[in-house]
N, C-alpha and C positions, 0 to 999 in steps of 0.2 A: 361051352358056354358062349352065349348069342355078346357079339358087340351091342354094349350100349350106342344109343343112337345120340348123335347131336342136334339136341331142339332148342329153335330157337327162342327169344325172349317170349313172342305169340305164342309157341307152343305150350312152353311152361306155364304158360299164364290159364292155359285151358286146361291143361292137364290138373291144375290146382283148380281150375272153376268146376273141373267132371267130378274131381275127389269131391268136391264137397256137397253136389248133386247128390240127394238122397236114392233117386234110383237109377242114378250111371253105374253100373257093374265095374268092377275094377278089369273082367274081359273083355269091355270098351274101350276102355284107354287102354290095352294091353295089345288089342287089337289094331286099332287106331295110331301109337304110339311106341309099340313093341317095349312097353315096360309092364313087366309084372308087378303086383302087388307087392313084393318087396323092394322095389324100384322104386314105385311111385310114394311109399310108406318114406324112403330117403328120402327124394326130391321134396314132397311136404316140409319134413325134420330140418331139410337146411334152406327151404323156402319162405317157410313161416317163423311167425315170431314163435319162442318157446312156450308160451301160455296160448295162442291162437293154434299150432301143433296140440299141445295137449288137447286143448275141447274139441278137434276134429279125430283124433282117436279116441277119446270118449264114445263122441258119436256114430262113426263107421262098427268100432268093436262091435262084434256080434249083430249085425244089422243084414237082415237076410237080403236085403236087395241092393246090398252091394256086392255080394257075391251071385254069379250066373248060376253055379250049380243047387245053392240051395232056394234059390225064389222060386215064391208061389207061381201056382201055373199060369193066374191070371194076369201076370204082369208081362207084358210082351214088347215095350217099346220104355225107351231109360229116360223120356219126360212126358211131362203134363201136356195136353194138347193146347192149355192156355198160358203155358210157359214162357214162350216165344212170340211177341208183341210184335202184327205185321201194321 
């Protein structure tokens, strides 16, 4: 079993803004942050309030482009290109 890694305040705070990205893959942050979906599933649970946890697994459950392996083909990059306000 891999060492969890020590992230700090910034990182947690991304790794919570990715989860909630409808199309960041949980293999970006996993990649990015060496947390797996059941990692990042904890860190949410003791990050958020109990009721704001609840409606983001609402939301991700069953949500195909949060997962890499099952998203459509045509989805090739994990934001909008008008996402990011330069």
């Amino acid at each position: 079993m891999a060492t969890k890694p020590n992230l700090s305040a910034a990182d947690v705070s991304r790794v919570i803004e990715m989860a909630w990205e409808d199309r960041t893959p949980f293999e970006a942050i996993e990649q990015l942050y060496q947390l797996p979906e059941a990692e990042v599933i904890k860190l949410m649970r003791r990050e958020l309030k109990p009721s704001s946890f609840r409606l983001w697994r609402e939301r991700v459950s069953g949500r195909v482009t949060k997962h890499g392996k099952i998203r459509p083909a045509g989805i090739t990059r994990a934001y909008c290109p008008t996402q990011y306000k330069r």
